[in-house]
TORDRENVO-468900 format. One line per 5 residues: number of its first residue (from 1); their letters; for each residue x, y, z of C-alpha. Coordinates in Angstrom, 1 decimal, decimal comma. Last residue first. Layout:
N
NUM) A) X/Y/Z; ... .
***
This chain:
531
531) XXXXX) -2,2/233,7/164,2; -2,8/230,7/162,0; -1,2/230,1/158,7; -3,3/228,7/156,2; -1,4/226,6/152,9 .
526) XXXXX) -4,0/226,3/150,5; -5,2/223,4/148,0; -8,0/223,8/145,8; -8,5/220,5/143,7; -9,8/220,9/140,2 .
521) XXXXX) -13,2/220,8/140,3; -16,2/218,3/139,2; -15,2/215,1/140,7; -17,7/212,1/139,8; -19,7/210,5/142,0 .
516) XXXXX) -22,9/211,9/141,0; -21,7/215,3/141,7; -18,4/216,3/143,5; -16,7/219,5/144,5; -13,0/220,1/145,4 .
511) XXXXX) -11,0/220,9/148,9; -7,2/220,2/150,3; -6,2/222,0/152,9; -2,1/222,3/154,6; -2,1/223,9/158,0 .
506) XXXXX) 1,1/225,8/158,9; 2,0/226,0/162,5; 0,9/228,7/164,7; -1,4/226,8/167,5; -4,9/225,4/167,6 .
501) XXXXX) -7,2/224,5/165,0; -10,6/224,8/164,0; -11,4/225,1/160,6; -15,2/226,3/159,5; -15,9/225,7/156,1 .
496) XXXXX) -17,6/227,4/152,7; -18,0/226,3/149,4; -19,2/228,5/146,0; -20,3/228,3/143,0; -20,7/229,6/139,5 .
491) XXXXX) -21,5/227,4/136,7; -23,7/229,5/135,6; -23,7/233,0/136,4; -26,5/234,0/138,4; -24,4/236,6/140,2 .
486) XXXXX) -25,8/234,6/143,8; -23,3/232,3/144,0; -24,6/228,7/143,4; -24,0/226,9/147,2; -21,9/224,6/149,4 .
481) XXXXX) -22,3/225,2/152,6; -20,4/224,0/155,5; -21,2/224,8/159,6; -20,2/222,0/161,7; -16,8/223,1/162,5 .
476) XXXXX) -14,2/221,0/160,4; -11,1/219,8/162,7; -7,4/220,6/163,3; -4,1/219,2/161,2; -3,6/218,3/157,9 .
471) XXXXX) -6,8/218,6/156,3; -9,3/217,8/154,4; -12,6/218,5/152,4; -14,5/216,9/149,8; -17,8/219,5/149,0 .
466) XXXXX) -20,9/217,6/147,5; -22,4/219,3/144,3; -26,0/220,2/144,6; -28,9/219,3/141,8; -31,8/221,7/142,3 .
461) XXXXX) -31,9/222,5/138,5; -29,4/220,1/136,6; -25,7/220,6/136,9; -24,4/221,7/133,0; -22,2/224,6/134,3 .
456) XXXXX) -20,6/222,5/137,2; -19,4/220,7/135,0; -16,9/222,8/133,8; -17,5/226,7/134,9; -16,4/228,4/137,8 .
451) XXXXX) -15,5/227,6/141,4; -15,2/229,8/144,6; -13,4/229,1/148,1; -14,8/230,4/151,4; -12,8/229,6/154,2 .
446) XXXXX) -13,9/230,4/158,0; -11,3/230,6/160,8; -11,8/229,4/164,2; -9,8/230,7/167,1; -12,7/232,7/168,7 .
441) XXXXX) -16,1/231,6/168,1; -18,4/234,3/166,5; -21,4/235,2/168,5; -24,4/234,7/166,3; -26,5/237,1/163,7 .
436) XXXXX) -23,7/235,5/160,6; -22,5/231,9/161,5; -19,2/230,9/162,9; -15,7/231,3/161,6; -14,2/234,8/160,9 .
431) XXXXX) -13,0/235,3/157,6; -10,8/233,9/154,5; -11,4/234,6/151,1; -10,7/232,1/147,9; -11,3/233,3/144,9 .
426) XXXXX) -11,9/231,6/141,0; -10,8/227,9/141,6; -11,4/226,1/138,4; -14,1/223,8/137,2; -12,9/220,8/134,8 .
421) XXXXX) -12,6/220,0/131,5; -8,8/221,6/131,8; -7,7/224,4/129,8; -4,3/223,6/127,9; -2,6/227,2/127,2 .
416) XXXXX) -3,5/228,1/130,9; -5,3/231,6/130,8; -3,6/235,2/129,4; -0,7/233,6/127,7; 3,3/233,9/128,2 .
411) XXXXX) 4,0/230,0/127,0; 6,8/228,5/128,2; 8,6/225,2/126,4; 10,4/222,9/127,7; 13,6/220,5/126,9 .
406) XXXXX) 16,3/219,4/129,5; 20,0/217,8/129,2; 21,3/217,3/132,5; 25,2/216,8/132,7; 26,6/216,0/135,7 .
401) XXXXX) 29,6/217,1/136,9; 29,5/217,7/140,6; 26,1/215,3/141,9; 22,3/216,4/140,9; 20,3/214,9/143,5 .
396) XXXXX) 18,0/212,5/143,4; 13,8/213,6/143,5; 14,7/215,9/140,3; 13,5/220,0/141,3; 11,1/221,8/138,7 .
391) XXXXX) 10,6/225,6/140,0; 7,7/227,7/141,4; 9,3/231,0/142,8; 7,5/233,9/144,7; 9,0/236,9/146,3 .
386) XXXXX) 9,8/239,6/143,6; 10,6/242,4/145,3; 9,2/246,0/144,0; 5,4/245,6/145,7; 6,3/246,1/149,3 .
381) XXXXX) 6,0/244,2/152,7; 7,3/240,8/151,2; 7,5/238,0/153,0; 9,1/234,8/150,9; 6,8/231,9/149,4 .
376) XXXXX) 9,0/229,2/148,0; 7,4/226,7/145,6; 8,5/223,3/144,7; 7,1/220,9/141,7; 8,3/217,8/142,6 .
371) XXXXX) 11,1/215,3/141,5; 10,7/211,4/139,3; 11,0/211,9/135,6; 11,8/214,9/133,5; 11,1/213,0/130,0 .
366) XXXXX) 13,6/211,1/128,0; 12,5/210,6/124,5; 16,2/210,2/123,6; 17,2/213,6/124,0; 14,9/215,4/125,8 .
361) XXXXX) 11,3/214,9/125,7; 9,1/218,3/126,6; 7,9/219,8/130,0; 5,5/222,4/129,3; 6,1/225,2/131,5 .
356) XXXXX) 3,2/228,0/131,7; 3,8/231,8/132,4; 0,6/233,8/133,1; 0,6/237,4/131,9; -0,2/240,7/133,9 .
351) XXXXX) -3,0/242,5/132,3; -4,9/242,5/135,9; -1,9/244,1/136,9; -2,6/247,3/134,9; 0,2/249,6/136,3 .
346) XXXXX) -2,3/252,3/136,4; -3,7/250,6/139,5; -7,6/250,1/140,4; -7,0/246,3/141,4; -9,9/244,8/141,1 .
341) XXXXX) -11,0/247,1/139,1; -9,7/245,9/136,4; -10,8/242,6/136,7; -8,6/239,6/135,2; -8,0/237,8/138,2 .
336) XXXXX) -6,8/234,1/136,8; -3,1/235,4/137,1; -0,8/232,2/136,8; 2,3/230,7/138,0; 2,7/228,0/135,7 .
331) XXXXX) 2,8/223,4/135,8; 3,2/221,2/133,2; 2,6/217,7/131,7; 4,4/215,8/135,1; 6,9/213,5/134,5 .
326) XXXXX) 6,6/211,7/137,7; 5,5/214,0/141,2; 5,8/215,1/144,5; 4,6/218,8/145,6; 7,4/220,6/147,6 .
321) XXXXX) 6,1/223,5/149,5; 8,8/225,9/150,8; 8,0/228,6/153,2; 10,0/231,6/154,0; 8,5/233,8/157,2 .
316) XXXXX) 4,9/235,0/157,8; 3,7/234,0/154,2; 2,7/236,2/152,0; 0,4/233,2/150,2; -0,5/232,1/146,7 .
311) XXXXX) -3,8/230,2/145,5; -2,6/226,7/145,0; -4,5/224,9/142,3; -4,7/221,2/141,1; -5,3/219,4/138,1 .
306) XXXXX) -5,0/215,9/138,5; -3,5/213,6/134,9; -1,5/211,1/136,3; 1,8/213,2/135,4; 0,0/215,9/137,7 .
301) XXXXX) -1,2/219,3/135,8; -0,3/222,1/138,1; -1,5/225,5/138,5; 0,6/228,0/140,6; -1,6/230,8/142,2 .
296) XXXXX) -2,4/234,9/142,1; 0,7/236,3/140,0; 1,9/239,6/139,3; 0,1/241,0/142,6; -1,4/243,9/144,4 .
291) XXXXX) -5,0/243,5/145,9; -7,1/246,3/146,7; -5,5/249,3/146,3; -5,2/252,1/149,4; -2,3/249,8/150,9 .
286) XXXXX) -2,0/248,2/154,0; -4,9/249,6/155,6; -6,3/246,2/157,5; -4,4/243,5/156,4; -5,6/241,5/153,3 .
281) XXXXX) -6,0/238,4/153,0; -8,0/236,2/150,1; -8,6/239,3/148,5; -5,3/239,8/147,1; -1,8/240,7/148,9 .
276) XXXXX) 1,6/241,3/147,8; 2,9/238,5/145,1; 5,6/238,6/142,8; 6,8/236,7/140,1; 9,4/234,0/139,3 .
271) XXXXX) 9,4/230,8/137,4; 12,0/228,2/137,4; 13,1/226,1/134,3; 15,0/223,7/136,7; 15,6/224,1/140,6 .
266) XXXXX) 18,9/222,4/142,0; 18,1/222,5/145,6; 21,3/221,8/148,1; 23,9/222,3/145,1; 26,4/220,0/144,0 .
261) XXXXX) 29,9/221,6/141,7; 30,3/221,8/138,1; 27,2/221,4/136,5; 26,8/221,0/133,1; 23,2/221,9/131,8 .
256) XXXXX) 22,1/221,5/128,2; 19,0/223,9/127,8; 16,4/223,5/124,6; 14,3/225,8/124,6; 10,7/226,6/122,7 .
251) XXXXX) 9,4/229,8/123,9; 5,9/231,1/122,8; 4,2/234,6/123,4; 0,9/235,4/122,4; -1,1/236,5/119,6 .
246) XXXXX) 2,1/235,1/118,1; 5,3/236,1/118,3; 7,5/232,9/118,4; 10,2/232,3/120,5; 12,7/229,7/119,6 .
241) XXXXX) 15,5/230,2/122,6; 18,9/227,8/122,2; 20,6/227,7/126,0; 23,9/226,4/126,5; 24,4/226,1/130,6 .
236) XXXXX) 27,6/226,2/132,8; 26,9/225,5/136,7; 27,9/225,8/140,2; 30,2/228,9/140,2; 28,1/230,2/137,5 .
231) XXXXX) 27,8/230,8/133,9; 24,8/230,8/131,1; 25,4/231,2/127,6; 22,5/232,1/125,5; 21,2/231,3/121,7 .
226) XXXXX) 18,7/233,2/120,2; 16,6/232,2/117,6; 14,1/234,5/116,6; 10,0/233,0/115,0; 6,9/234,7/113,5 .
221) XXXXX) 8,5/234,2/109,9; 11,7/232,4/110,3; 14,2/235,3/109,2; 18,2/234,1/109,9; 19,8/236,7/112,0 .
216) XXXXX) 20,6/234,4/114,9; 21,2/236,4/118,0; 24,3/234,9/120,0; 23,7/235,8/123,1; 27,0/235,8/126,0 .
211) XXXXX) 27,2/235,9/129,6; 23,8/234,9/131,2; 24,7/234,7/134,6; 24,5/232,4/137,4; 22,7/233,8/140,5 .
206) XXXXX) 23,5/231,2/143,7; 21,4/231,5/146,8; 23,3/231,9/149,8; 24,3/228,7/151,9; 23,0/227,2/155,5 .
201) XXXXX) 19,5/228,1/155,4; 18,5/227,0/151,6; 15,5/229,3/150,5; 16,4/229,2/146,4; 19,7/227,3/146,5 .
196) XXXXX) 20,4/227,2/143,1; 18,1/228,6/140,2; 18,5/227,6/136,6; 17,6/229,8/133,5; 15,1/232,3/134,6 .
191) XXXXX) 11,8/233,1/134,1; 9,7/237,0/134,8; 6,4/237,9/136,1; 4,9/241,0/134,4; 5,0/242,4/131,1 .
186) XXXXX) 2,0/243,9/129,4; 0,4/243,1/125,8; -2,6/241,3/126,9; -1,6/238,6/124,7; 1,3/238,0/126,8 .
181) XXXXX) 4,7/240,0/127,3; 7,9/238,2/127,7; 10,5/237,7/130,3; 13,8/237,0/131,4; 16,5/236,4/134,2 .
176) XXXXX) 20,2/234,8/133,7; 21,8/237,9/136,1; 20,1/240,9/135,1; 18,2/241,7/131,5; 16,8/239,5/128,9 .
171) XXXXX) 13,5/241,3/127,2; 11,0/239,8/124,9; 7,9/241,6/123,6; 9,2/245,5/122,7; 7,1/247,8/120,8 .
166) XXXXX) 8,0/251,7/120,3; 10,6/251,0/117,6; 8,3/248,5/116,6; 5,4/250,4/115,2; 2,6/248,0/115,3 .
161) XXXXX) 0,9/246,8/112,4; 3,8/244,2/111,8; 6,3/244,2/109,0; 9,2/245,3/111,4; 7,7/242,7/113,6 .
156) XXXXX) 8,0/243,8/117,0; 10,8/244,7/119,2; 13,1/242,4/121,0; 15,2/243,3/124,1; 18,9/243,1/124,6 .
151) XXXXX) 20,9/242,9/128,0; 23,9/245,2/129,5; 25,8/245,7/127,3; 29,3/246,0/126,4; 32,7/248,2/127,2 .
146) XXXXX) 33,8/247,3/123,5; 35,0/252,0/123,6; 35,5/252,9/126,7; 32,9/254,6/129,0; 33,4/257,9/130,0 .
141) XXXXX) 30,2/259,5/128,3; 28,0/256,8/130,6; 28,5/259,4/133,1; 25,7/261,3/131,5; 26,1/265,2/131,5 .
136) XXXXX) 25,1/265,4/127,9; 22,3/263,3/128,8; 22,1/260,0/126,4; 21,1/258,9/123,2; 22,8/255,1/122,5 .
131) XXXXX) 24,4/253,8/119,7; 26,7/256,8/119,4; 28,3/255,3/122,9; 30,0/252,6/121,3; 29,8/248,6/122,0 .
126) XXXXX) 31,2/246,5/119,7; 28,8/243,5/118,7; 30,5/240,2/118,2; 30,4/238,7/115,3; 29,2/234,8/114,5 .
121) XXXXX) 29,5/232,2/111,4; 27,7/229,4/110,0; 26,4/231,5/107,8; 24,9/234,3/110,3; 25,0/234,5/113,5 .
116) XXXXX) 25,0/237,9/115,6; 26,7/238,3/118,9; 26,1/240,5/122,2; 28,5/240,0/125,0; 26,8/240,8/127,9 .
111) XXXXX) 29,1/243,3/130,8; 28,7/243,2/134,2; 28,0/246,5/136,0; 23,5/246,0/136,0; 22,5/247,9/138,7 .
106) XXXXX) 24,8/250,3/138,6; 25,0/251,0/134,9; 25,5/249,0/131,8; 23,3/249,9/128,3; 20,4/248,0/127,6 .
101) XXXXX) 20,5/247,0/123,8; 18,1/246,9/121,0; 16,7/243,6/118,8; 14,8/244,4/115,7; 12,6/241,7/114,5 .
96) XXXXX) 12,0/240,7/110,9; 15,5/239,3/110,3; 17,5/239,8/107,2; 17,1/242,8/108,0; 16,3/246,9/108,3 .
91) XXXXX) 16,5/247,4/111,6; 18,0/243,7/111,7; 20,4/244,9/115,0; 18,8/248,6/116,1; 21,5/251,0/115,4 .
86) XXXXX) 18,8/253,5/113,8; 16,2/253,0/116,7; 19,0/254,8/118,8; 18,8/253,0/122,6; 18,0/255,0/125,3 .
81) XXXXX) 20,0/256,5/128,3; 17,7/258,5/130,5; 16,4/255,4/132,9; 20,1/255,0/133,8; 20,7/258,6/134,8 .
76) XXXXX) 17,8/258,0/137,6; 18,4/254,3/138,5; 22,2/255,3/139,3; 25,0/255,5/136,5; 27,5/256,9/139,0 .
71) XXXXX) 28,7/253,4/140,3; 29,0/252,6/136,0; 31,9/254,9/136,1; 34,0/253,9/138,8; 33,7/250,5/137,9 .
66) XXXXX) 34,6/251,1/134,5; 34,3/247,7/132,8; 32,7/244,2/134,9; 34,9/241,7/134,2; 33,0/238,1/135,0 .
61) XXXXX) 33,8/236,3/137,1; 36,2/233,5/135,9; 35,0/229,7/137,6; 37,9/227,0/137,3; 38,1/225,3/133,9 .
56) XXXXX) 35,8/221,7/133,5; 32,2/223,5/132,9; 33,9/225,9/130,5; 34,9/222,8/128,4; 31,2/221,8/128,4 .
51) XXXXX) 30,3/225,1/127,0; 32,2/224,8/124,6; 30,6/221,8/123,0; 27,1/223,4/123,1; 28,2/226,3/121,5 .
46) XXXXX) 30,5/223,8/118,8; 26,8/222,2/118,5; 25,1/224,8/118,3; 27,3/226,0/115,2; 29,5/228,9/115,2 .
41) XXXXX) 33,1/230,0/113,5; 34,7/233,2/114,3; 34,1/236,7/112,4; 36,1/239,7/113,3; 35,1/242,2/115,5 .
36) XXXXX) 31,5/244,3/114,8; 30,5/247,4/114,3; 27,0/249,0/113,9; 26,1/252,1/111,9; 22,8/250,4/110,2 .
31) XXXXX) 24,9/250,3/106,6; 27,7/247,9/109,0; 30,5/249,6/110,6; 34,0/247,8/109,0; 35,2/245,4/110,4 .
26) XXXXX) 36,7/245,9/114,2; 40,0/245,5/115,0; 40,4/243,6/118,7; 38,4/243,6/121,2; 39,2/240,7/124,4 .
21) XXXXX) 36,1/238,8/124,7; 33,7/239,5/127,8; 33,0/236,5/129,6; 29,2/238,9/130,4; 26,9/240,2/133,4 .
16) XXXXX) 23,9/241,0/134,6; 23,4/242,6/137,6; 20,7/241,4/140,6; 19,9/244,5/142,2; 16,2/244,1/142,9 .
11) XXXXX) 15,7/247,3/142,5; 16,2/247,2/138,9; 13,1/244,9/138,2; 10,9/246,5/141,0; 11,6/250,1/139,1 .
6) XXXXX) 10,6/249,1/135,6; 12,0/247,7/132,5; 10,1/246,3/129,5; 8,5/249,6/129,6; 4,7/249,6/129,3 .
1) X) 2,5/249,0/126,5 .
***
């Protein structure tokens, strides 16, 4: 399994950071060498509770120790500070996972404060340089003693079959970012807690920070608690994580939001990956590989039931799609392309997970009623930047202090954790319109979109599904086909259309397959962009 770090996640430069508390005398080190300040009352509900008072006191950035110090901690020195298995928090209990620390450096100069609950109580985690192996000519040396961390990460089941110390499945590291692995055992695509003013022109994008974890030491079988504060000029969020270690990955959270000043687009649980290229377009020599990405689509399942798929774009310049809808049952980025060579990368993107959002009753029974499921699309001419987010965003907006009290759950899976009865969209490639042994027609584009499985497996011999086509703007050539792809697979098809169209502005399609009157597909929708 890979790192839980890599080079795209530090490079995109968005630090961590921490309320660190002031340290005072320290309790005695624990038998796994750690050391701790002095025990202070917790309960969710006191978390929850002070939180809200943060919300009402002016904004406090975040210290961040050393300055000096943690400039000359670049990616390189970084990478060669590791965490000492011995010092790993419930190395040897109460709790069956271990949970190890990123130390600060440039890319991540705000300090986490790290807690551990237990009774009804919490501690604070002091930091000290024994905890961590580093070079001997590592300017991490001059740190101060209590400077903090910089994240945690979770290792496997001490009473697993897999050696945890070299097993990690849940990582939290810069700004209020974090992900998990999937059953495929690789990390991808990451979530984060809030996201303000994704792709808004007139105002920068806001990055709250997870500031504080509070790591419940209670053991729950397959399950950790974790509890997270989130700050931001904007915002104040509580956070209580149940992720359970299954054959997959499972969060259960529970977020109370307080929001202390409006924001353009106020996106909720939002999802972030990144996307390159795939076969749908590709230009000419970009890269030696064929397709690069975390993610290939976002899946949604409509409050009314519609399943629908948007294969992903690189756009020309941002683009933000807005898809309306009431309490919807869930929507994820997803990566359906599970071929190896596909991809022919040592980085093993077809093992990238999918990350689903269930939207789950708040207090109340409430459920997320009336917003859309937005994505922005930004250009990206490199694999390290994450440029793809797919967020939850109310229809009314979210004045100066509201309170928003939100439940989900994400599941880091291989396919979609609810699989719908119908087909689903397996490619979608784009060519030169017109037919093959005839001059092709300039300014006309061909689609070819491919479905698998559902209904379509059970068609009887010589039975055809009829394509349903539309679009926003332009008009169908007369060449369409719809036909079973030649692999013999069953269920297997494929549809292909002519668009012509004039002009550079997006064109929004909308396509699925019937038979006898009833729809066979989930509904493939693309955004094309002329040129």
């Amino acid at each position: 399994m890979s790192d839980s770090v890599d080079r795209r996640t530090v490079l995109k430069g968005v630090a961590a950071a921490a309320a660190m508390s002031p340290i005072g005398e320290a309790l005695a080190a624990e038998p796994d060498g750690l050391q701790f300040e002095a025990p202070v009352a917790f309960s969710y509900e006191l978390f929850k509770s002070q939180a809200r008072e943060r919300a009402h006191a002016p904004y406090q950035p975040p210290p961040r120790p050393s300055p000096d110090v943690l400039q000359r901690i670049n990616y390189e020195q970084w990478g060669k500070i590791r965490y000492r298995d011995a010092y790993a928090l419930f190395a040897n209990g109460p709790g069956p996972f271990p949970v190890t620390f990123f130390h600060l450096g440039l890319f991540f100069q705000k300090a986490v404060g790290m807690h551990v609950v237990e009774g009804g109580q919490s501690r604070e985690i002091i930091y000290h340089q024994d905890y961590f192996d580093m070079p001997a000519n590592s300017p991490a040396h001059e740190l101060p003693r209590g400077a903090g961390f910089a994240g945690l990460r979770i290792q496997e089941s001490r009473n697993g079959a897999l050696d945890w110390r070299k097993n990690d499945w849940v990582a939290f590291l810069g700004a209020a970012y974090f992900r998990a692995i999937g059953e495929l055992r690789q990390y991808g695509l990451s979530a984060r807690g809030i996201a303000l003013d994704v792709a808004v022109a007139d105002r920068p994008e806001e990055f709250p920070d997870f500031t504080q974890f509070y790591i419940d030491s209670a053991p729950d079988g397959q399950t950790l608690t974790l509890y997270a504060l989130m700050e931001g000029p904007s915002i104040v969020g509580a956070y209580r994580f149940l992720m359970t270690r299954g054959k997959d990955v499972v969060m259960d959270i529970e977020s109370s939001l307080f929001v202390r000043a409006e924001v353009s687009r106020f996106g909720i649980a939002p999802l972030t990956s990144m996307y390159w290229y795939s076969e749908t377009k590709k230009p000419e020599a970009i890269d030696w590989r064929p397709e690069v990405h975390d993610s290939d689509g976002l899946e949604m399942w409509s409050g009314n039931g519609e399943r629908l798929w948007r294969p992903l774009n690189n756009p020309p310049r941002i683009m933000v799609s807005a898809f309306s809808d009431n309490n919807p049952k869930g929507f994820g980025l997803m990566q359906r392309d599970r071929v190896f060579d596909h991809y022919l990368d040592g980085v093993y993107y077809d093992r990238r997970p999918s990350l689903w959002l269930e939207p789950m009753p708040g207090p109340g029974g409430a459920g997320w009623g009336k917003g859309s499921i937005q994505l922005c699309e930004i250009p990206t001419d490199d694999e390290i930047h994450d440029n793809v987010v797919a967020m939850w965003v109310p229809a009314e907006p979210v004045p100066a202090g509201a309170e928003l009290f939100l439940n989900y759950k994400l599941y880091w899976v291989a396919d979609a954790p609810f699989p719908s009865d119908l087909a689903i969209t397996v490619a979608t490639r784009l060519g030169r319109g017109g037919q093959p042994g005839q001059p092709r027609p300039k300014g006309v584009r061909k689609f070819m979109v491919e479905w698998l499985g559902g209904p379509l497996t059970n068609l009887p011999f010589g039975v055809k599904p009829d394509l349903v086509v539309s679009t926003s703007r332009g008009t169908f050539g007369p060449y369409q086909l719809v036909e079973a792809m030649p692999d013999s697979v069953a269920g297997h098809w494929r549809a292909q259309f002519d668009l012509i169209v004039d002009g550079t502005d997006p064109v929004e399609l909308r396509a699925f397959l019937k038979s006898g009157g009833e729809t066979v597909t989930e509904t493939w929708m693309f955004q094309y962009h002329p040129f």
